[in-house]
C-alpha positions as CSV (number, residue, x, y, z in Angstrom):
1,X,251.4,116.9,72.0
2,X,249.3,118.9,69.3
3,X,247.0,121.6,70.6
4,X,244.1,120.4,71.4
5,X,245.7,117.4,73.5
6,X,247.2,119.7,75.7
7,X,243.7,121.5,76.0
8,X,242.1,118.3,77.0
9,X,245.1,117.6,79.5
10,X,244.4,120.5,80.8
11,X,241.0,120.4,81.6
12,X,241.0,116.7,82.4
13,X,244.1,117.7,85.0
14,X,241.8,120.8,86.8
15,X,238.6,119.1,87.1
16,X,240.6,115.9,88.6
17,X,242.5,118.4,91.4
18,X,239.1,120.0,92.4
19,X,237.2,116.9,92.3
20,X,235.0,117.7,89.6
21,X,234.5,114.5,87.7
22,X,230.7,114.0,88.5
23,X,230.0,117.6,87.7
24,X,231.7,117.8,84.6
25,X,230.0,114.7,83.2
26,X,226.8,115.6,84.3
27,X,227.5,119.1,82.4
28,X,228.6,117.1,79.0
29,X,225.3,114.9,79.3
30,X,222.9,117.1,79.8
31,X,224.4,119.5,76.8
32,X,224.4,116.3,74.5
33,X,220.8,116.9,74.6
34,X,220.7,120.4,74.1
35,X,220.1,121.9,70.4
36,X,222.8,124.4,71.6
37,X,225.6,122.0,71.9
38,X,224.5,119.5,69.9
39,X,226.5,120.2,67.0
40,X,229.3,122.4,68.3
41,X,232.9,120.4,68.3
42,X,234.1,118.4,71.4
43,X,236.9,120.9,72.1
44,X,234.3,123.2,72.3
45,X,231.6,121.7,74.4
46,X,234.4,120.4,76.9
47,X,235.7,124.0,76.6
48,X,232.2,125.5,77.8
49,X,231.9,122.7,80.0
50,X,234.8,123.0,81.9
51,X,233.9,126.7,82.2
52,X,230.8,126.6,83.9
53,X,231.5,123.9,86.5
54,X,234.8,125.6,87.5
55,X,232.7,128.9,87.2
56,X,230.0,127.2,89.8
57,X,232.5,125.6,92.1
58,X,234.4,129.2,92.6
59,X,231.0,130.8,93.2
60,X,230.1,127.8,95.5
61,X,233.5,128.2,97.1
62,X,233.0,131.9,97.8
63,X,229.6,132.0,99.3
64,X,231.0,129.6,102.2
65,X,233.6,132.1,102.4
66,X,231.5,134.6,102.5
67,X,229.0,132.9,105.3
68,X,232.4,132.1,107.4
């Protein structure tokens, strides 16, 4: 596999085992709309993408911790 194949496996594999799917396409969407993201490449937006909803589910993840 070239390089960014195995980037997209890998996000594609982490957001599947935390059961992120919805999130993660909501997150793509709404950047599609954003003059941001707009132009920036797909290995880039999925990139940030997969960032910020693995970011939130952590910081989700912890809180209930924490309340626990």
């Amino acid at each position: 596999m070239g390089h960014y194949e195995d980037l997209w496996y890998e996000i594609h594999d982490d957001i599947n085992n935390r059961g992120l799917n919805e999130e993660f396409e909501a997150q793509l969407k709404k950047m599609r709309s954003q003059d941001k993201h707009k132009y920036k490449e797909v290995r880039d937006r999925w990139s940030y993408a997969h960032t910020k909803v693995v970011k939130l589910f952590d910081k989700k993840i912890s809180n209930k911790k924490a309340l626990n």
